[in-house]
C-alpha positions in Angstrom: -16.7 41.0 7.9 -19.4 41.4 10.4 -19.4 39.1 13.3 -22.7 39.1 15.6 -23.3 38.0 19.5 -26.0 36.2 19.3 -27.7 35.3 22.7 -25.5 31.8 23.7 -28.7 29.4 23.8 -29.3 30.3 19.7 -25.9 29.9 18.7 -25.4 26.7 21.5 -28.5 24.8 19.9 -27.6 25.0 16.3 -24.0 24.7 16.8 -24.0 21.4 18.1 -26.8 20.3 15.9 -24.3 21.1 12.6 -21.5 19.9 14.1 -21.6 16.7 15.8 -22.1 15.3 12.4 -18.7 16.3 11.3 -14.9 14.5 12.8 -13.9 15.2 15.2 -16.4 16.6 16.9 -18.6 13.8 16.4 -16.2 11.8 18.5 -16.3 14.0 21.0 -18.3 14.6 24.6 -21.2 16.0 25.1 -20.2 18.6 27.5 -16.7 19.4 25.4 -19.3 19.9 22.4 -21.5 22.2 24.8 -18.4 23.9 25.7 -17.5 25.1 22.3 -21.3 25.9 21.4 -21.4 28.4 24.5 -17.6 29.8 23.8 -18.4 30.5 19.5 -19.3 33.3 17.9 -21.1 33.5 14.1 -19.1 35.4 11.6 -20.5 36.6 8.2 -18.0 37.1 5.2 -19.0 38.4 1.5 -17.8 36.8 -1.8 -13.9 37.5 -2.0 -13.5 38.5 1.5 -9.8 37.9 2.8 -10.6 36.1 6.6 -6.7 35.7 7.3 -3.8 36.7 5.3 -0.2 36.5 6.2 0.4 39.9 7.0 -2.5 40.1 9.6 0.0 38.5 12.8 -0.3 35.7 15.0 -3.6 33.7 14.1 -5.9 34.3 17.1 -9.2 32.8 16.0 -10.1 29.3 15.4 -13.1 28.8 12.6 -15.6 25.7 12.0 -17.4 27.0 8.4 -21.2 27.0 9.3 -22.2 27.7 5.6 -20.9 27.9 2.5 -17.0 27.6 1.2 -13.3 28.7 2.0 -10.7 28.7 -0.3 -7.1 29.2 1.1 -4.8 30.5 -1.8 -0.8 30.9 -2.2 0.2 34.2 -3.8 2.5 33.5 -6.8 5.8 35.6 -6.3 6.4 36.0 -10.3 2.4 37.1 -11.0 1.1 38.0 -7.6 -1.8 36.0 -8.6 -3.4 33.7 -6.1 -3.5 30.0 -7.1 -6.0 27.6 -4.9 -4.6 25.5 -2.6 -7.3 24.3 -0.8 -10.8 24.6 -0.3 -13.4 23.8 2.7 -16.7 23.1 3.0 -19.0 23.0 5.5 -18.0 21.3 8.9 -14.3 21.7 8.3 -12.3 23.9 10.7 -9.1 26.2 10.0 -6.3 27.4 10.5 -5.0 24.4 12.8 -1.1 24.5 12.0 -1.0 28.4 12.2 -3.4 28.0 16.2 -0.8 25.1 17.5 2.2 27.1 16.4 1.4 30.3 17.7 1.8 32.1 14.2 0.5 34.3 11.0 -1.2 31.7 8.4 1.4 31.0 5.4 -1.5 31.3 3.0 -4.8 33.7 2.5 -7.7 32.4 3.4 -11.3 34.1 1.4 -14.6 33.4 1.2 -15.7 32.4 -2.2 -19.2 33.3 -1.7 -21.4 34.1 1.0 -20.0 32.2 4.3 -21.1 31.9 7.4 -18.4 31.2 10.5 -18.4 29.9 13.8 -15.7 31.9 15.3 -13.9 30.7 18.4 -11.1 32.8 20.9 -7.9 31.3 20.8 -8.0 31.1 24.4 -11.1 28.5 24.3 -9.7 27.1 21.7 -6.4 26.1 24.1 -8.7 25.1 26.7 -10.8 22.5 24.2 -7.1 21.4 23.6 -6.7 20.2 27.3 -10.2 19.3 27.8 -10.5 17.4 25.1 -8.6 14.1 23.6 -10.3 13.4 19.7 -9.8 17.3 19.7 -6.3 17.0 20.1 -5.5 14.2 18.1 -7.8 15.7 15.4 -5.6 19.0 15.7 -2.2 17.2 15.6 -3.2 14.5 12.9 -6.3 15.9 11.4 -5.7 13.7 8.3 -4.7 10.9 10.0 -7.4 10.8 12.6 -9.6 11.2 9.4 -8.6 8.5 7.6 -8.0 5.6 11.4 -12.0 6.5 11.8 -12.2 5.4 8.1 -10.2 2.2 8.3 -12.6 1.1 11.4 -15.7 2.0 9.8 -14.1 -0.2 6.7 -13.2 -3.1 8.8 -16.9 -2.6 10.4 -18.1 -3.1 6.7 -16.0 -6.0 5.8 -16.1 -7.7 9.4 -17.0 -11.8 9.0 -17.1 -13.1 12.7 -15.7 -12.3 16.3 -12.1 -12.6 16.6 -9.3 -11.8 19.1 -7.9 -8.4 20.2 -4.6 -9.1 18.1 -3.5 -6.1 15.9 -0.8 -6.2 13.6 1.0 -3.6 15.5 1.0 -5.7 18.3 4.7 -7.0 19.6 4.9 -10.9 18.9 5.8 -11.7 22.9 2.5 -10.2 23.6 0.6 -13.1 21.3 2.6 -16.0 22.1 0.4 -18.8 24.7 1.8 -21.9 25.9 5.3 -22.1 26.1 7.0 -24.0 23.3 8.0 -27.7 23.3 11.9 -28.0 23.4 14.1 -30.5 22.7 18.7 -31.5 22.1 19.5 -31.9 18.5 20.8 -34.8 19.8 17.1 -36.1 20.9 15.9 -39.1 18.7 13.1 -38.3 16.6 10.4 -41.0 18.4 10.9 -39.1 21.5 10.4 -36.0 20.0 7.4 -37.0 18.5 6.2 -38.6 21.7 6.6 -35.5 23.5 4.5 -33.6 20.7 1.7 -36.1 21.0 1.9 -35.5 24.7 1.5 -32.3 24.6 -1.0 -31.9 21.6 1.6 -29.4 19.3 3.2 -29.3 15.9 5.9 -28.2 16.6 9.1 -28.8 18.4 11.9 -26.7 18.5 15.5 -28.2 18.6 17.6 -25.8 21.2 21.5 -25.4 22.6 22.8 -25.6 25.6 22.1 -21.6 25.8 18.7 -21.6 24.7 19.2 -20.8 21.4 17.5 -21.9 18.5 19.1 -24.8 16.1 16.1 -26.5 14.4 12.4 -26.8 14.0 10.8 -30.0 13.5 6.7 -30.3 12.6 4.3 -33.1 12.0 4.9 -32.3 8.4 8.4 -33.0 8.5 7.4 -36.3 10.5 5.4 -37.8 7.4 7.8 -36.7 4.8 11.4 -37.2 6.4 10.2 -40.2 9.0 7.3 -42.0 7.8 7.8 -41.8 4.6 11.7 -42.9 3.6 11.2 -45.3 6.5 13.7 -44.3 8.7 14.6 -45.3 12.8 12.6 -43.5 15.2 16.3 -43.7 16.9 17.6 -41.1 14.2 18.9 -37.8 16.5 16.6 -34.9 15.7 20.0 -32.8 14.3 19.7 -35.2 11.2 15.3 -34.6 10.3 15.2 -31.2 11.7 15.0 -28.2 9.5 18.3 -26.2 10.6 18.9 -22.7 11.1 15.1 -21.7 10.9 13.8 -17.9 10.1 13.4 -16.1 13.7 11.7 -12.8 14.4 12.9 -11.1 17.7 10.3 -10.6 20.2 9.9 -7.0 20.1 8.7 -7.5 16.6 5.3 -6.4 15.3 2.3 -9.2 14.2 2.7 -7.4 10.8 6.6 -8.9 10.4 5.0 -12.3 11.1 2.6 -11.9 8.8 4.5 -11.0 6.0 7.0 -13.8 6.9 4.0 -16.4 6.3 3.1 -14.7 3.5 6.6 -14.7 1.5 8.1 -17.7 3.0 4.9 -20.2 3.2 5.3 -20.6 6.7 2.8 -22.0 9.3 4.8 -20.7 12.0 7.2 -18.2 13.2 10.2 -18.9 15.8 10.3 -15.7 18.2 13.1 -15.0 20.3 14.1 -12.7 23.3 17.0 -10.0 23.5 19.5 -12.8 24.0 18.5 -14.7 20.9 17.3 -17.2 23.1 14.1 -19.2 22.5 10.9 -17.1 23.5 7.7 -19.3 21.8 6.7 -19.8 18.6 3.5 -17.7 17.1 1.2 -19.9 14.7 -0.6 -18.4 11.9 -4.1 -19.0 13.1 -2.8 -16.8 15.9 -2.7 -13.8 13.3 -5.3 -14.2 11.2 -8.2 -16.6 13.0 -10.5 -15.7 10.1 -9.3 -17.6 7.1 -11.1 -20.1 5.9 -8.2 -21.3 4.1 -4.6 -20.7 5.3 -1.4 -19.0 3.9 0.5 -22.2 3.9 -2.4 -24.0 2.6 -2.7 -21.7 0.1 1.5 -21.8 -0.8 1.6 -25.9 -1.0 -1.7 -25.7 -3.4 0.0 -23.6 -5.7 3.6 -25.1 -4.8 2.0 -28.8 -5.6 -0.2 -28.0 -8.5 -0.1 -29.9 -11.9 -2.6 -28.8 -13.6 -3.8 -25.4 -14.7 -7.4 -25.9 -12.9 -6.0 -26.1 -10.0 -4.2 -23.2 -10.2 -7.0 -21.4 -11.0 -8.8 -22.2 -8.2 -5.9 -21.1 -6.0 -5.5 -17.5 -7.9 -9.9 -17.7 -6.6 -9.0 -18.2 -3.3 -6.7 -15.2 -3.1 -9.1 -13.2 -4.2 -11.6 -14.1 -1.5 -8.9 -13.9 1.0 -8.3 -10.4 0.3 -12.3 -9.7 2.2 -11.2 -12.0 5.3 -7.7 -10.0 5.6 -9.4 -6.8 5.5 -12.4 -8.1 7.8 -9.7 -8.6 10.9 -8.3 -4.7 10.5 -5.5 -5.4 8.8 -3.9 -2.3 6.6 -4.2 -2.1 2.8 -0.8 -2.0 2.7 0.0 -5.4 4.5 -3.3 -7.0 2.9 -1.2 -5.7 -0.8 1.9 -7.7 0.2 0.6 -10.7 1.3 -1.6 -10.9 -1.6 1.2 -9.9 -3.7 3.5 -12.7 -3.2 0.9 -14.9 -3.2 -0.1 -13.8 -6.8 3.3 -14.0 -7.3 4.0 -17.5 -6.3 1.4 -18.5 -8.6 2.8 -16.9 -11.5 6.1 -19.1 -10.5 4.7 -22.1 -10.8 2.9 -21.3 -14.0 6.6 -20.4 -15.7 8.1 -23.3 -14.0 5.8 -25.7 -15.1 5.8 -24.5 -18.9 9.8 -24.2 -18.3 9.9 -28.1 -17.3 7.4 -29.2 -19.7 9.3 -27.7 -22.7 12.5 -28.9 -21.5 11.2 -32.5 -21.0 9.6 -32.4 -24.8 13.1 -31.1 -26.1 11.4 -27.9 -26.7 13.4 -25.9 -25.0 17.4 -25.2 -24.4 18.8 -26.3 -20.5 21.6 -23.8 -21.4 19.6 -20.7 -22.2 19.6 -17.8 -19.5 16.5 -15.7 -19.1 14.8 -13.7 -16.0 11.1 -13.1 -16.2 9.9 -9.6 -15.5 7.0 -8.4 -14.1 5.5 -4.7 -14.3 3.0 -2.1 -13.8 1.1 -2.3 -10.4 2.5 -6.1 -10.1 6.4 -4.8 -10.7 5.2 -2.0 -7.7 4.0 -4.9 -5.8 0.5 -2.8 -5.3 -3.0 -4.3 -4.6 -5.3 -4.2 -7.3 -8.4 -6.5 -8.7 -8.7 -7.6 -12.2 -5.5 -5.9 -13.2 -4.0 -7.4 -16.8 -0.6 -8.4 -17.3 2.1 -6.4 -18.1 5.3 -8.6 -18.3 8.5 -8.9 -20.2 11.7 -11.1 -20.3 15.4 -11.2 -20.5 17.5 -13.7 -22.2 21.0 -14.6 -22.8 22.6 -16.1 -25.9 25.0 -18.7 -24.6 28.3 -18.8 -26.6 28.0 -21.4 -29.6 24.1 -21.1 -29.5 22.4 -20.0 -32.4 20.0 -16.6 -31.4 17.2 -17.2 -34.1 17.2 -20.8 -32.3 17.0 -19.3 -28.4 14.3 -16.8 -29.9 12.2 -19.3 -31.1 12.8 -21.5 -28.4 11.2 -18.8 -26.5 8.6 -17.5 -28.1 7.1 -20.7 -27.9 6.8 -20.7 -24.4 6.2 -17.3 -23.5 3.3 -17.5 -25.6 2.2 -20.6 -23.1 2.9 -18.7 -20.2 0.9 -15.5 -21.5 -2.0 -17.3 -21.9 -1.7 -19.7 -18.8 -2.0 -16.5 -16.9 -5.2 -15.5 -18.5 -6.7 -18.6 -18.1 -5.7 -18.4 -14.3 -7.6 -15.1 -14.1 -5.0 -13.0 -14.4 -5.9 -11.1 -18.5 -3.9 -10.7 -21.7 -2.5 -7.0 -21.7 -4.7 -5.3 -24.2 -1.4 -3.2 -24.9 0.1 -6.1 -25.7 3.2 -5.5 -23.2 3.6 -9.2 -22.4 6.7 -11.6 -22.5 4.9 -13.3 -25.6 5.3 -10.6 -27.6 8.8 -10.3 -29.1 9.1 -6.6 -28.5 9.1 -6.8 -25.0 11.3 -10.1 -25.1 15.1 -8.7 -25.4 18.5 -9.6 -24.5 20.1 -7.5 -21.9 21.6 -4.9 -24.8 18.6 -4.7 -26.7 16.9 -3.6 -23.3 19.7 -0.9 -22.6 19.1 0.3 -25.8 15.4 0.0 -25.9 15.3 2.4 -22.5 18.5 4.8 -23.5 16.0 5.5 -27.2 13.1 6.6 -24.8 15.5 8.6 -22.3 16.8 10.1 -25.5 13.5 11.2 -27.2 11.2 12.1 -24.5 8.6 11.4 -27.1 4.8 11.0 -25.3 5.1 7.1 -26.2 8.3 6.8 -24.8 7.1 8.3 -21.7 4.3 6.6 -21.6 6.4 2.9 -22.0 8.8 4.2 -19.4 5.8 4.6 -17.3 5.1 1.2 -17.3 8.3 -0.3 -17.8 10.8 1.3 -15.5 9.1 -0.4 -12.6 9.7 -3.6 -13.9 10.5 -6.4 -11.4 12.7 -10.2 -11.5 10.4 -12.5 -10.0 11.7 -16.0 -12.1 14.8 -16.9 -13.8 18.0 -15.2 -13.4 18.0 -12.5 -11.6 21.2 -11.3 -12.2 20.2 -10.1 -15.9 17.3 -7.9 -14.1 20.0 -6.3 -11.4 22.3 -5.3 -14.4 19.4 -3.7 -16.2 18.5 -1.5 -13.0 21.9 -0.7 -12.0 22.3 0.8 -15.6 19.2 2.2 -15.4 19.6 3.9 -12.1 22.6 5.7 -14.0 21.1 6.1 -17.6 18.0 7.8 -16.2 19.9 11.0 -14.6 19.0 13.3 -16.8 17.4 16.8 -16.3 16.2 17.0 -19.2 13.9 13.4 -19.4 13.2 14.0 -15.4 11.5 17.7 -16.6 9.8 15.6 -19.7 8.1 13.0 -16.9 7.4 16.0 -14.9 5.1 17.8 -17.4 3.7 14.4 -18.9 2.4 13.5 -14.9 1.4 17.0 -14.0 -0.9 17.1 -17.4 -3.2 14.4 -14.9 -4.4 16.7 -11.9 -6.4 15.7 -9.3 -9.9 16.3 -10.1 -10.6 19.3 -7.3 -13.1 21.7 -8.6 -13.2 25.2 -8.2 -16.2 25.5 -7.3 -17.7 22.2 -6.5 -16.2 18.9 -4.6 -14.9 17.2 -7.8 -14.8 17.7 -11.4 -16.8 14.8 -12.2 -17.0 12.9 -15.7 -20.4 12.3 -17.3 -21.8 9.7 -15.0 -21.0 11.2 -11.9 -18.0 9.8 -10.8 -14.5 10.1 -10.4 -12.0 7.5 -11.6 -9.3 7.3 -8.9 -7.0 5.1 -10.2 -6.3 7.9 -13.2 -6.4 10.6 -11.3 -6.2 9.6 -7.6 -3.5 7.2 -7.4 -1.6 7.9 -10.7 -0.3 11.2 -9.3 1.3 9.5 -6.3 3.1 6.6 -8.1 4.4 9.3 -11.0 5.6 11.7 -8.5 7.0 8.8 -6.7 8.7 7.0 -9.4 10.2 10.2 -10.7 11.9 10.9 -7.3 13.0 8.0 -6.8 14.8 7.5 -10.8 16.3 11.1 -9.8 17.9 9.8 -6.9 19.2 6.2 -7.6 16.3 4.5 -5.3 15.9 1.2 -7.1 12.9 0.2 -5.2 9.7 0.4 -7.3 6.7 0.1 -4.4 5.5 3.5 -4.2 5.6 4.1 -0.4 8.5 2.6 -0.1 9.9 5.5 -3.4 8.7 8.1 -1.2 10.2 7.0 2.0 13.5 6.3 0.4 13.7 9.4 -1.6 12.9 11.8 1.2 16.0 10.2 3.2 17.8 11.5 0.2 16.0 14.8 -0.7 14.2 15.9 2.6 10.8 16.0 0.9 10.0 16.4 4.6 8.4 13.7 6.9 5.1 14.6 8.1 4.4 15.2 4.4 5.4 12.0 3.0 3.3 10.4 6.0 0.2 12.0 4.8 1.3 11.3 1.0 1.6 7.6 2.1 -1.8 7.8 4.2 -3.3 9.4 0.9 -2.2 6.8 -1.6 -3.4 4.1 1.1 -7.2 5.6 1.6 -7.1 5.5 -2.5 -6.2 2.3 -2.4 -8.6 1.1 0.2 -11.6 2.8 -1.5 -10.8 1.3 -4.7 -10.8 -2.2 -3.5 -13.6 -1.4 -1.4 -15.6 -0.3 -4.5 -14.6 -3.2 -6.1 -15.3 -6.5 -4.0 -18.4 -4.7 -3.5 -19.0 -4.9 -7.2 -17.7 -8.4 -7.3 -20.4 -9.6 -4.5 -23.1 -7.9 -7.0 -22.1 -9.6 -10.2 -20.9 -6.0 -11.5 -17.8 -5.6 -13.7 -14.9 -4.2 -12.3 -14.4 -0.5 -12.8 -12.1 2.4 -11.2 -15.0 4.8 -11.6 -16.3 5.7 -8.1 -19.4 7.8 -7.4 -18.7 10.5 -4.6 -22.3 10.9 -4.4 -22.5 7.3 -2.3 -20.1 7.9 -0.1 -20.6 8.5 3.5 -19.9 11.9 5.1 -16.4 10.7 6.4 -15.0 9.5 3.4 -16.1 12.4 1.3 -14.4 14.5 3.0 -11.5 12.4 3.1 -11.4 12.1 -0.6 -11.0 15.6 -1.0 -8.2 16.1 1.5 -6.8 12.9 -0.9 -6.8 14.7 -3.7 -5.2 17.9 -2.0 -2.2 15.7 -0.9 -2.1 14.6 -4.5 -2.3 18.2 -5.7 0.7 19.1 -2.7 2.5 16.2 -4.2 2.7 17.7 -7.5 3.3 21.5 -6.7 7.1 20.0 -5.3 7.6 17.8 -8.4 7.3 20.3 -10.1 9.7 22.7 -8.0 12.2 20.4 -8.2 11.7 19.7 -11.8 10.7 22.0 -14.0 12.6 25.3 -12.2 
C-alpha cells in the first residue's frame, strides 16, 4: 500500500467534487464536507492487496473508495479459502461496524484491482460523528438511511397534489380536530340527528355515564335503520345504534387506522384515551386526503355488486389506488395490506355470488362444507400487479351424501369462480393450480396425504408445489377445514431431512451479485427481481418459519416470528425486512410505470436506469439476500 500527502487544496477540491454525489454525504453540510476533504488522505492499493484483515487490531482508519473496487471476504475454516461477501464500489465507505465498536474487522478486506482510497484518522472520523447528524445516522443505519432517502424520492415520483403533514407513524390523538358529537343510549334518534345536522357531522357516538364508548350511529345508519323501515324519530338511540363499535386507543399509530378501514370497511375509527374513555373519532379522509375514491366506497361497491362488470371495475380501481396510497408516503408494506384485503374482498363476493346462484338453481348442496384457499403471493398477503391465481379448496362429505355427487357439485362451480376471476382481472394460473381443477380440489385427507407424499419424496416437483402451496390461506368457507390442515402441517413438516431438501432447492437461486461487475445480468440487461430478488427472502422465510411451527405465511411477519424463536438476531431481520420491502417497492414502481406507458407487465428491471441511490441500494439488496441465505444454510444443511 502506498499512501501519499498530497497538498490539502488537491485532495480538498476533488474530494468533495466525488463525494457529495454519494449518501450520505450528499446530505450533508458544506463545511462538514470541507471538513472531511481537509482531514483525508489518498491511499493506493494493487490487485489482491489485503487493506484490513482480522489479525491487524483495532480498525483505526475510516475509507470512502475514490476508484475502483473492494471486496471484503470470509475465510472458510474447512478450506481456508476466501468466499466474497461483499463488494464496494466507488463512493461507498468501510469498515463502519468495526470504527463504532472500537474493534478488528471480522472479515478481510482487498482490493480487486487497482483502487484508489480516501483515508481518514479515526480521530476525525469521531469528530465528523459529533459534528455531523446524516453522518451519524448513515453510520448507525447505513441501510436504512439508504433505503428512507429512497422511499422520499419514490413518494417525490408518485406525488398527485398537496396534502397534510399526517404520517402513518403518527399517534391517532395527534390527528383528531373537533371534538366528537356525544350523546345517552337513551337519546331518541330525532335528537340525535338534530344535533348532527347542527353541528354539520356524521357521526355520533353513544357514551356512559363514564365516558365510555357504547355505540356509533352515522347518516348511513339514519337512511337504512330510520328512514327506511319507517320507524319513530322517538326510538332511544340504544335500539339503531351500532353497539360495541371497534376502538383504537389513542396512543395508536395512523397505520392501525388505516388498516382498520381497510379490513373492516370502515369510514371511521373511534379513538379512545388511557381510561377507555371517549377521545374523538379520526375519519378516513383524515388518513388518506388523496383518494379519489374511498376505502369504504370501494368495500360497499364490491359488497353490493351483482354483476360481474361491476366487479371489474372495482378490482380497476384498486389498481389505481395503489399510485394515490404510495403518492401520500405511505410504506409498501401498509399499501400491500390494504390492497390486499381489498383484493380479497372482491374475490369473496365473486365465491359468494356463484355459491348463492348455484344454490338458488338447485345446483349446488346447502349441506356441503368447503373452505376456499388462496396461495402464492395472495396466500402471503404480498403486493403484486398482474399476479395469476393460484387457489385451491377443501370440502367435506356430509354423512349420507354421495362424494361423486359433492365432486360434481363442485366442479361446476369452481370452474365459474376460476374464470369469474379472470374476467375480473385477476388471470387463469398457467400452472393450472386453481380450485377448478380437481387436483387441487381435495377433502381434508386427501390434502394430508397429498402434502405428507411431497414431505416424503423431496422430489424437485414436490418442492416446487410445496413452494407454492404450503402458504396457502382460508379466506371463504369454512375455515375450520384450513386450521386442521395447518395445524397438521405445522407438525408433518418437521423433518430434517425435507427442511435440508428446501434448503438446497432455494439456495440453487442466488442473488445475482457479480464478481466482478454490479449484477450478473441476463441478455437484455436486466435483472428479474422477483426470481432472484425477492424469492430468496420468502424461501428463507418460509423455511424458518415451517421449522419452527410459525403458522403465519406473510414473509415479514415469518421472519419476525421465527427470530423470536431462533434468535436470527434483530438488526439483521430489520435489514432483511427493509430488503424484501425496497424489492418490493422497485418492482411495483417498475410496473405502474409500465402500466402508465401501455407496456406489459414484466419483473425484468434494467439496473442501467436507475438512479445513483437506488443502485446502490439494490446491491446492498442483494447482499442481505445473499446474508440471508449463508444462515439458512447453517442451520440446514450442517
Amino acid at each position: 500500500m502506498k499512501s501519499t500527502s498530497s497538498p490539502p487544496s488537491r485532495i480538498s477540491q476533488s474530494a468533495v467534487y466525488m463525494i457529495r454525489s454519494h449518501a450520505p454525504f450528499n446530505r450533508m453540510d458544506e463545511e462538514h464536507l470541507q471538513f472531511i476533504a481537509n482531514h483525508l488522505k489518498l491511499a493506493y492499493f494493487t490487485r489482491g492487496e489485503v487493506i484490513l484483515a482480522p489479525g491487524q487490531g483495532v480498525v483505526d482508519k475510516f475509507y470512502i473508495i475514490r476508484q475502483g473496487m473492494v471486496a471484503s471476504n470470509e475465510e472458510q475454516s474447512t478450506s481456508q479459502q476466501l468466499s466474497t461477501v461483499v463488494q464496494l464500489m466507488e463512493g461507498e465507505c468501510f469498515p463502519l461496524g468495526a470504527l463504532l465498536s472500537q474493534r478488528a474487522v471480522t472479515t478481510h478486506f482487498r482490493a480487486v484491482g487497482d483502487v484508489f482510497l480516501l483515508e481518514m484518522d479515526v480521530i476525525h472520523f469521531n469528530t465528523l460523528l459529533e459534528l455531523s447528524q446524516p453522518f451519524r445516522d448513515f453510520c448507525n443505519r447505513p441501510f436504512g438511511t439508504l433505503l428512507e432517502i429512497s422511499l422520499k424520492n419514490a413518494q417525490a415520483d408518485f406525488y398527485l397534489g398537496g396534502y397534510g403533514q399526517v404520517t402513518m407513524e403518527t399517534p391517532l390523538h395527534q390527528v383528531i380536530g373537533r371534538p366528537p358529537a356525544t350523546c345517552s343510549p337513551a337519546t331518541p334518534v330525532g335528537e340525535a340527528m338534530q344535533t348532527m345536522q347542527k353541528l354539520g357531522v356524521g357521526c355520533m357516538v353513544a357514551v356512559d355515564a363514564s365516558h365510555g364508548v357504547v355505540g356509533v350511529f352515522t347518516l348511513r345508519d339514519a337512511m337504512e335503520r330510520i328512514t327506511l323501515p319507517g320507524r319513530d324519530l322517538s326510538t332511544p338511540m340504544s335500539e339503531v345504534m351500532t353497539a360495541n363499535p371497534f376502538t383504537l386507543p389513542h396512543d395508536a399509530k395512523v397505520r392501525d387506522a388505516a388498516l382498520a378501514l381497510a379490513r373492516l370497511g370502515l369510514r371511521r375509527v373511534v379513538v379512545t384515551d388511557e381510561n377507555k374513555a371517549l377521545l374523538g373519532v379520526v375519519a378516513e379522509r383524515e388518513i388518506f386526503p388523496l383518494q379519489r375514491v374511498s376505502l369504504s366506497q370501494l368495500h360497499d361497491s364490491i359488497r353490493q355488486a351483482s354483476q360481474p362488470a361491476q366487479l371489474k371495475e372495482a378490482g380497476e380501481e384498486i389498481t389505481r389506488l395503489i399510485k394515490n396510497l404510495l403518492s401520500q408516503g405511505i410504506g409498501v408494506e401498509l399499501v400491500g395490506e390494504v390492497v390486499t384485503n381489498l383484493r380479497q374482498s372482491l374475490v369473496c363476493r365473486i365465491i359468494q355470488l356463484e355459491h348463492e346462484q348455484a344454490q338458488q338453481r338447485g345446483d349446488f348442496s346447502p349441506e356441503i362444507q368447503f373452505c376456499w384457499l388462496t396461495m402464492g403471493s395472495d396466500g402471503r398477503r404480498e403486493l403484486s400487479l398482474g399476479g395469476d391465481q393460484d387457489n385451491g379448496l377443501i370440502f367435506q362429505v356430509a354423512e349420507g351424501m354421495d362424494p361423486r355427487s359433492v365432486r360434481d357439485q363442485l366442479a361446476n362451480m369452481t370452474l365459474r369462480i376460476n374464470n369469474q376471476l379472470d374476467y375480473c382481472g385477476i388471470p387463469l394460473c398457467e400452472g393450472k393450480i386453481m380450485a377448478g381443477n380437481p387436483k387441487w380440489r381435495l377433502p381434508l385427507a386427501d390434502w394430508q396425504n397429498l402434502f405428507q407424499g411431497w414431505i416424503d419424496s423431496g422430489t424437485p416437483q414436490a418442492l416446487l408445489n410445496a413452494a407454492t402451496l404450503f402458504d396457502f390461506r382460508p379466506i371463504y368457507g369454512n375455515f375450520s377445514l384450513a386450521e386442521q390442515l395447518r395445524q397438521w402441517l405445522s407438525k408433518a413438516v418437521v423433518n430434517k431431512r425435507f427442511l435440508n431438501q428446501m434448503t438446497g432447492n432455494a439456495l440453487r437461486n442466488q442473488p445475482p451479485l457479480g464478481l466482478f461487475r454490479d449484477f450478473k445480468l441476463n441478455e437484455e440487461g436486466g435483472v428479474d427481481i422477483k426470481l432472484h430478488g425477492t424469492m430468496p427472502f420468502i424461501d428463507a422465510a418460509r423455511i424458518f418459519a415451517l421449522s419452527c411451527g410459525v403458522e403465519e405465511t406473510h414473509t415479514l411477519d415469518r421472519l419476525q416470528l421465527s427470530d423470536e424463536k431462533v434468535k436470527l438476531g434483530s438488526q439483521d431481520v430489520e435489514a432483511w425486512r427493509d430488503a424484501f420491502g425496497f424489492l418490493q417497492l422497485l418492482r411495483l414502481r417498475c410496473n405502474l410505470d409500465r402500466l402508465d406507458k401501455g407496456q406489459p407487465l414484466s419483473h425484468v428491471i434494467l439496473p442501467r436506469q436507475l438512479n445513483e441511490l437506488d443502485h446502490r441500494i439494490l446491491k446492498e439488496v442483494f447482499r442481505q439476500a445473499r446474508k440471508l441465505q449463508s444462515r439458512l444454510a447453517m442451520e440446514f444443511q450442517r
